[in-house]
C-alpha positions in Angstrom: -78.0 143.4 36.2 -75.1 141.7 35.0 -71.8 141.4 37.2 -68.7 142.7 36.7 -65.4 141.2 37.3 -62.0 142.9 38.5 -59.0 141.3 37.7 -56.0 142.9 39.1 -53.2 141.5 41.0 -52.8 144.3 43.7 -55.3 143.7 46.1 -55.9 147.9 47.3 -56.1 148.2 43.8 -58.9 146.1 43.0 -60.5 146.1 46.1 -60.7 150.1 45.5 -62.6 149.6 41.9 -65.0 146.8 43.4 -66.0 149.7 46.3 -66.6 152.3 44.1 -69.1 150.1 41.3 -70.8 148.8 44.4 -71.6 152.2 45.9 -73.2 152.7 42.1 -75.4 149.6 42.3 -73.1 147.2 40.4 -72.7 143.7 41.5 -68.6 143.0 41.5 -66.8 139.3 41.6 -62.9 139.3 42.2 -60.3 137.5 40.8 -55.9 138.3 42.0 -54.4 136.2 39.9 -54.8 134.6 36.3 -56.1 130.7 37.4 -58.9 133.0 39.6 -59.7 134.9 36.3 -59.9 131.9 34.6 -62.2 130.0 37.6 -64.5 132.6 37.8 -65.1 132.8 34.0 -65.7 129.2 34.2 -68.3 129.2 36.9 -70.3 132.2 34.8 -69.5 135.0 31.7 -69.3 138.4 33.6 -71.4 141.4 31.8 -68.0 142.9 31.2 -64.2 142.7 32.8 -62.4 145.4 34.2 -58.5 143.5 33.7 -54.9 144.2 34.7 -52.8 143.6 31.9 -49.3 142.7 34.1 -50.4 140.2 37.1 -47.6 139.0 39.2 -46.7 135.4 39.7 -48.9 134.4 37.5 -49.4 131.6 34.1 -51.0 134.3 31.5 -50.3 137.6 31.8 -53.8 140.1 30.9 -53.4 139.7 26.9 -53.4 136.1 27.2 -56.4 136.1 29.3 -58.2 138.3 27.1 -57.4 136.4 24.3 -59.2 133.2 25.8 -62.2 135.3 26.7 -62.7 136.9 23.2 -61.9 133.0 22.4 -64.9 131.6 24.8 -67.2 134.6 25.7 -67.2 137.0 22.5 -69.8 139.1 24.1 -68.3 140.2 27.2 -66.3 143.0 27.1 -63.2 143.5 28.2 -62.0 147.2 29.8 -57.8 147.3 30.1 -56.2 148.9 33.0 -52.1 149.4 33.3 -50.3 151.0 35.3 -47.5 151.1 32.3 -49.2 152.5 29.8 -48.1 152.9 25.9 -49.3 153.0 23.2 -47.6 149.3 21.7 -49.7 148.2 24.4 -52.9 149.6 23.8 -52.3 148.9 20.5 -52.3 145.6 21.1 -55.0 145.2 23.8 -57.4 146.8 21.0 -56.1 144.5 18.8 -56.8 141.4 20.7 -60.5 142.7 21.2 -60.8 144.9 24.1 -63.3 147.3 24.6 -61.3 150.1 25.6 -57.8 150.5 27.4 -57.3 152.7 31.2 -53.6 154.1 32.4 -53.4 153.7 36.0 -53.6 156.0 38.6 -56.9 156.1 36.6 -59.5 159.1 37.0 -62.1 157.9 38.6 -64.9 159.7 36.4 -63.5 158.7 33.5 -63.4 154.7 34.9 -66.7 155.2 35.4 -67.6 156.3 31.8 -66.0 153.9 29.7 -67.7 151.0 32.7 -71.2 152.2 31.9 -70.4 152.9 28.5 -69.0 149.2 28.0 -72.0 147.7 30.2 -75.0 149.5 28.1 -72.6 147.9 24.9 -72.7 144.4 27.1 -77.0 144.6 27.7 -77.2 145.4 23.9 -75.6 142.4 23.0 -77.6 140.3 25.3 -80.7 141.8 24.3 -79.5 141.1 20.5 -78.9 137.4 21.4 -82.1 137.2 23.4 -83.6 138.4 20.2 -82.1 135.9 17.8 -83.1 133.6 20.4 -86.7 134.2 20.1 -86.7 134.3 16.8 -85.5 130.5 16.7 -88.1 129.9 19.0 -90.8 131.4 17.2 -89.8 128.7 14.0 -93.5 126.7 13.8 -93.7 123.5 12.2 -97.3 123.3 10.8 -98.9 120.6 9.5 -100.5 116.8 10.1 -100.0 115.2 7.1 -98.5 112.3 6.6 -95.6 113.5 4.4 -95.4 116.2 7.1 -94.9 114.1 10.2 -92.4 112.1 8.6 -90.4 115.0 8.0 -91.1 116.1 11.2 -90.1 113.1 12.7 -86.9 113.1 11.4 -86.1 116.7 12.5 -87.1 115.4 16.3 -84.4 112.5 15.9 -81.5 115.0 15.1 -82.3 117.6 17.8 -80.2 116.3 21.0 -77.3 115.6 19.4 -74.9 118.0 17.4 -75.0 116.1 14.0 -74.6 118.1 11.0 -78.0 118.3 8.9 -78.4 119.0 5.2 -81.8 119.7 4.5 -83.1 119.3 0.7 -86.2 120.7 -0.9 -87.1 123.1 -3.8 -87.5 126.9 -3.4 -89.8 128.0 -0.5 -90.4 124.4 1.2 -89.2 126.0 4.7 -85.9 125.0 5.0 -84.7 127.4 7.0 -87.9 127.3 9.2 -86.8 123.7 9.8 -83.3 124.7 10.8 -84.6 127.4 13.2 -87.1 124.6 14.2 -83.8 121.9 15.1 -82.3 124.5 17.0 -85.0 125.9 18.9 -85.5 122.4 20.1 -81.8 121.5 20.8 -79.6 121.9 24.1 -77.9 124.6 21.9 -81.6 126.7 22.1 -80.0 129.5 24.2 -77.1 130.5 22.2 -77.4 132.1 19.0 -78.6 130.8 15.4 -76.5 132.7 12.6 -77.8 132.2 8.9 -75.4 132.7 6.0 -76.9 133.2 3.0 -73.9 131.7 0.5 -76.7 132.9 -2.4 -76.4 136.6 -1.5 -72.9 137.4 -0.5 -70.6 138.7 -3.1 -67.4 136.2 -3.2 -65.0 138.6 -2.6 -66.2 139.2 0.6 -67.5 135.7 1.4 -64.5 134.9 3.8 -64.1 138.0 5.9 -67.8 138.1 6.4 -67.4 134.5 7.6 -64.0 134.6 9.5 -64.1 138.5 10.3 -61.2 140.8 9.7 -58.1 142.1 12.1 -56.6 145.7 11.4 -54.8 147.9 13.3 -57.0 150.7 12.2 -60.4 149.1 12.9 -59.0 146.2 15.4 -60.9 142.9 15.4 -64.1 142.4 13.5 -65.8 140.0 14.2 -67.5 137.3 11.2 -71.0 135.5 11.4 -69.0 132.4 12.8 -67.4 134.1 15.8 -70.9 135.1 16.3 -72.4 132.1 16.1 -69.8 130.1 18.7 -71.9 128.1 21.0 -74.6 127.8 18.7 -76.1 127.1 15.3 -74.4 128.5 11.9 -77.1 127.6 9.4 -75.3 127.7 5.7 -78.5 128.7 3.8 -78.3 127.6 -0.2 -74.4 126.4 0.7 -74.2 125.9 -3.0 -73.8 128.9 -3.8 -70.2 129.1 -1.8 -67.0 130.0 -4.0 -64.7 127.0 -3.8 -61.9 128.7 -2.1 -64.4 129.6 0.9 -65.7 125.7 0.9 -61.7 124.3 1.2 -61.6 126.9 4.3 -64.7 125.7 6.1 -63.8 122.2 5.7 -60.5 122.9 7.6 -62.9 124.7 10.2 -65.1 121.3 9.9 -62.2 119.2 11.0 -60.2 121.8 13.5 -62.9 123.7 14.9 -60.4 126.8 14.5 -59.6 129.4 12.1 -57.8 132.5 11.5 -59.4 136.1 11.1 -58.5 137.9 7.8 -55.4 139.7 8.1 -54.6 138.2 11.3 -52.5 135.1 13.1 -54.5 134.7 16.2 -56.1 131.4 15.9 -60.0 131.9 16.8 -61.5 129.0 18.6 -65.1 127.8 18.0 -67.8 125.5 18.9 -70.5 125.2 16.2 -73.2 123.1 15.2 -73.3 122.7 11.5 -77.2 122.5 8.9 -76.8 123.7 5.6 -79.3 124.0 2.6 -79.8 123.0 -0.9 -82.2 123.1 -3.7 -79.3 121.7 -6.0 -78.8 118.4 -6.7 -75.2 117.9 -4.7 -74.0 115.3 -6.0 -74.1 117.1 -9.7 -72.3 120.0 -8.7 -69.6 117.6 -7.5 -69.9 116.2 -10.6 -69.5 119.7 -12.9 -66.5 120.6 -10.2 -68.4 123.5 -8.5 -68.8 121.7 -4.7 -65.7 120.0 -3.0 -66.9 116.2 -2.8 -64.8 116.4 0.9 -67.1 118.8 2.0 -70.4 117.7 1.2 -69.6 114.2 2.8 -69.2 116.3 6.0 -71.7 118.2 5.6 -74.5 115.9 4.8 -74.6 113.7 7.9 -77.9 113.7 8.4 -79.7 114.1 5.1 -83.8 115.6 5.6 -85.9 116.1 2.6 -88.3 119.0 3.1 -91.6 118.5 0.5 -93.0 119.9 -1.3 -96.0 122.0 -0.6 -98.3 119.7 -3.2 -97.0 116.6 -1.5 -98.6 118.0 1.5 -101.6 119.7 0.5 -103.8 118.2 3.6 -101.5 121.1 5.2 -102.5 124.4 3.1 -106.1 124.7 5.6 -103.7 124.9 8.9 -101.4 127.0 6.8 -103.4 129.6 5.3 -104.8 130.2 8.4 -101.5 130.3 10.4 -100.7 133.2 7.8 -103.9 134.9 8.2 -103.3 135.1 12.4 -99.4 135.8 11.6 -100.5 138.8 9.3 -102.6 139.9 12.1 -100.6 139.7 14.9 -97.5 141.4 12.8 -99.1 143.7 10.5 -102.9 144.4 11.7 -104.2 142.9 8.8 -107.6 141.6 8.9 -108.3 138.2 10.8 -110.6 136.7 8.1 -111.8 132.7 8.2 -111.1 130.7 4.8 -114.3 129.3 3.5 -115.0 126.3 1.7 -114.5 127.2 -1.4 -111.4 129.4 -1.3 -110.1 126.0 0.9 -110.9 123.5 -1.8 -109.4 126.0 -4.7 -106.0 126.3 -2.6 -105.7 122.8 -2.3 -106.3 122.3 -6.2 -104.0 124.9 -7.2 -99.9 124.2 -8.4 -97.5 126.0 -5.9 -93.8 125.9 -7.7 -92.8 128.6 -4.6 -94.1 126.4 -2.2 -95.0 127.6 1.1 -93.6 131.1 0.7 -95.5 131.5 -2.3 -98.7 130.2 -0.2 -97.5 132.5 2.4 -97.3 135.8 -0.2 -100.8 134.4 -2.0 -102.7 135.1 1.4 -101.0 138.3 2.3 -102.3 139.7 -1.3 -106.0 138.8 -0.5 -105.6 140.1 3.0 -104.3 143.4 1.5 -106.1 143.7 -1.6 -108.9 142.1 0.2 -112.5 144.2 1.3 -114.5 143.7 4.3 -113.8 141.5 7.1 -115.8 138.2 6.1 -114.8 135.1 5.0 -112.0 134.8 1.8 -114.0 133.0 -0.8 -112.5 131.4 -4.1 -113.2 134.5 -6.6 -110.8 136.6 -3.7 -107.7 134.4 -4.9 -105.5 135.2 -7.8 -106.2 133.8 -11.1 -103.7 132.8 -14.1 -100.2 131.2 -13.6 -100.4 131.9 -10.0 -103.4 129.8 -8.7 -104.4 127.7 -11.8 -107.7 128.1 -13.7 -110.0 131.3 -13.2 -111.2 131.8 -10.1 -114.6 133.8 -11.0 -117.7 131.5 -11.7 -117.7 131.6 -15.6 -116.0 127.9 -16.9 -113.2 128.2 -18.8 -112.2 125.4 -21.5 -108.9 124.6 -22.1 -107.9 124.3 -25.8 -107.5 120.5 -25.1 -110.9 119.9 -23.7 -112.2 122.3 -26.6 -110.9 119.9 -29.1 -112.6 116.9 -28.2 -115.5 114.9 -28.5 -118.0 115.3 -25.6 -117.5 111.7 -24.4 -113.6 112.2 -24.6 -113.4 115.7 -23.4 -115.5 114.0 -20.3 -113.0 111.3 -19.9 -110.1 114.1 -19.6 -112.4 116.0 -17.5 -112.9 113.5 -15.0 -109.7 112.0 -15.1 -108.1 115.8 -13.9 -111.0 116.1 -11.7 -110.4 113.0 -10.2 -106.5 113.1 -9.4 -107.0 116.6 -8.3 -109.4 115.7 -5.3 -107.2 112.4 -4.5 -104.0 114.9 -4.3 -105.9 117.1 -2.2 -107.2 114.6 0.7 -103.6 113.1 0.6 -104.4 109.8 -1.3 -107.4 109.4 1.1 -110.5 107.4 -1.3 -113.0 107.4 1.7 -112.7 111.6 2.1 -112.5 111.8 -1.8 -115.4 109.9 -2.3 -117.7 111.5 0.0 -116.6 115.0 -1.3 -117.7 114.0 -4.9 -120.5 112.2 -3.8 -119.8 108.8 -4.9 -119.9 105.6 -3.0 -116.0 104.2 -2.0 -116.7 101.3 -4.4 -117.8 103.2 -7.3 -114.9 106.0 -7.3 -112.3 102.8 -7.3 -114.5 101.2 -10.7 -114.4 105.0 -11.8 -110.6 105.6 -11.6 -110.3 102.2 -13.3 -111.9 103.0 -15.8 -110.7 106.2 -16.1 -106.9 104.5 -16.2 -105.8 106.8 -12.9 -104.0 104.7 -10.2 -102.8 105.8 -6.8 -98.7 105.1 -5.8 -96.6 105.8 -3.1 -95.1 109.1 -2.8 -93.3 110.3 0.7 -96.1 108.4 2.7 -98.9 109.6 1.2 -101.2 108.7 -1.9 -101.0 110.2 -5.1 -102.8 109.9 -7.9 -101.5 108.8 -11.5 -102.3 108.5 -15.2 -101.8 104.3 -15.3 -99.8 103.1 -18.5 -102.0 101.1 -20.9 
């Protein structure tokens, strides 16, 4: 159980309070004064804070302190006693983000509702950020390809310090899986990770979702980066942000502080910085839709995340971390991937990426029968996985067109690149799949005019120009 600490300068007062939440089985701390406030929220965050608001001979008076908690410790919530009560100065209390506001001489039934109301408010929000926490946690890099570990090796470089990342990558890479993956792994990995998606909220509300709102109706409201303080704010397709929001978070980039909608208060905070992109940055800046200031401090650290067919050594470790996910989550049969289905995944063109291999294995799980293994003829056909996957040959209108010995030349030639691109550029696996001696696939894809480059450390293969 969390503790609870008593602020109040009159020592019968608080000793009184701290008596009677012992006797219920709560742990108390003291403080008479505003500098033993202050050191005792230093040394730990209290599950909530029972505070006077006028504290003789003292630097900050109770609003000041609660202002610098709300500041430092969001969660923690703050209960206001005074023994000259009004309502200008519950007003204001509220306003400053208290959890509730006491008159003294307080009843001491009614103390204790508003303590255990405000301490099952205080467990919530640390079981919501133990929550958030495993979630970041549960972020799995899979994968042992080359392109993979590169990546991978990168993300490992940037966890221990607080650089700001911009990660790059088309639709369904696993951006944000690599975000969760850098925090996770960071000395930030206990407070929380907070994802904006700039794609998804309307503009309007862009900045009081961000910066939260202050009213004297609804009192303070806090936005996603008050939330985040301490930890990770992860500005998902950052894009997609109006330009008046991006001039505002740069001034947040640079001061660390900003102002709540409708309010004056300046709200310290103490973020880490990734953001996301499947635009090309630089044009944006170019077309006037991304503040050039910005992007240069947001992208840091620049990490490409590849594609899923610049990885396809990966989809085997994949699928079947789907297939045990789908399990675990959903109760979803826990089927093996055979041979077949294997080779056609690593054959077929993935534009989504690794949410679309993700959504492809769910399907056949669902729409799936029995338990055995998935075979090829269980995966989609058409646009989705490439040719038919059923045992009847289907000829493309270009091979249908040609002469036998030329429609064999294409044939191969497709063949060919395919199985490179699926061992990752390796010729030794390639050629002992198709049955071919190492020497004879390299006079065969000479002959054949493919050629294998360079492409994000691994081998792909190429139509060579004549």
């Amino acid at each position: 159980m969390s503790d609870i600490l008593v602020v109040d300068d009159e020592r019968d007062i608080r000793e009184l309070i701290c008596d009677i939440l012992e006797d219920e089985g709560y742990v108390t701390r003291r403080a008479g004064s505003s500098d033993e406030a202050m050191a005792e929220l230093n040394k730990a965050a209290p599950g909530l804070m029972i505070l006077d608001i006028w504290l003789k001979d003292s630097n900050m008076d109770g609003i000041d302190i609660l202002k610098h908690v709300k500041q430092d410790n969001p969660d923690v919530p703050v209960v206001i006693i005074s023994g000259h009560g009004n309502i200008e100065i519950a007003v204001a209390a509220i306003k400053q983000g208290a959890y509730d506001f006491i008159e003294k001489p307080f009843n001491i039934d009614q103390l204790m509702v508003v303590i255990r109301r405000a301490m099952e408010t205080s467990r919530l929000r640390r079981e919501n950020s133990s929550l958030r926490r495993q979630d970041s946690k549960a972020a799995e890099m899979i994968g042992a390809s080359p392109t993979f570990k590169t990546m991978k090796g990168q993300l490992e470089k940037v966890t221990k310090s607080n650089g700001r990342v911009m990660l790059t990558g088309g639709p369904g890479t696993g951006k944000e899986v690599a975000a969760r993956w850098i925090h996770a792994n960071s000395n930030r990995a206990d407070a929380p990770f907070v994802t904006v998606s700039c794609a998804s909220i309307q503009p309007d509300h862009m900045e009081e979702v961000l910066f939260g709102r202050e009213s004297p109706e609804r009192g303070v409201e806090q936005g996603l980066l008050e939330q985040a303080h301490g930890g990770v704010v992860f500005f998902d397709e950052v894009a997609d942000m109006p330009l008046g929001t991006q001039s505002k978070i740069l001034r947040v980039l640079v001061d660390q502080s900003f102002t709540r909608v409708g309010g004056t208060t300046k709200v310290r905070v103490d973020l880490r910085v990734i953001s996301s992109t499947t635009r090309n940055l630089t044009d944006e800046i170019a077309s006037g839709n991304f503040r050039e200031e910005l992007y240069h401090r947001l992208n840091v650290v620049p990490i490409e995340v590849p594609a899923l067919s610049d990885r396809r050594e990966d989809i085997p470790d994949l699928a079947r971390h789907f297939i045990e996910t789908f399990n675990r989550e959903q109760g979803l049969p826990l089927r093996e991937m055979g041979e077949d289905a294997v080779a056609m995944l690593q054959t077929m063109t993935w534009p989504g990426n690794v949410r679309q291999l993700k959504n492809v294995i769910e399907r056949v799980l669902i729409l799936g029968e029995g338990s055995g293994p998935i075979e090829a003829r269980d995966l989609p056909s058409g646009n989705e996985g490439g040719e038919s996957a059923n045992e009847d040959i289907t000829l493309s209108a270009s091979l249908t067109t040609l002469p036998l010995r030329e429609a064999r030349e294409l044939f191969e030639r497709q063949y060919l690149m395919a199985q490179i691109n699926r061992f990752g550029g390796n010729i030794s696996r390639t050629a002992s799949f198709v049955g071919m001696e190492r020497s004879a696939l390299h006079r065969k894809l000479k002959s054949l005019g493919v050629v294998t480059s360079n492409k994000a450390g691994a081998r792909v293969a190429q139509v060579g120009e004549d």
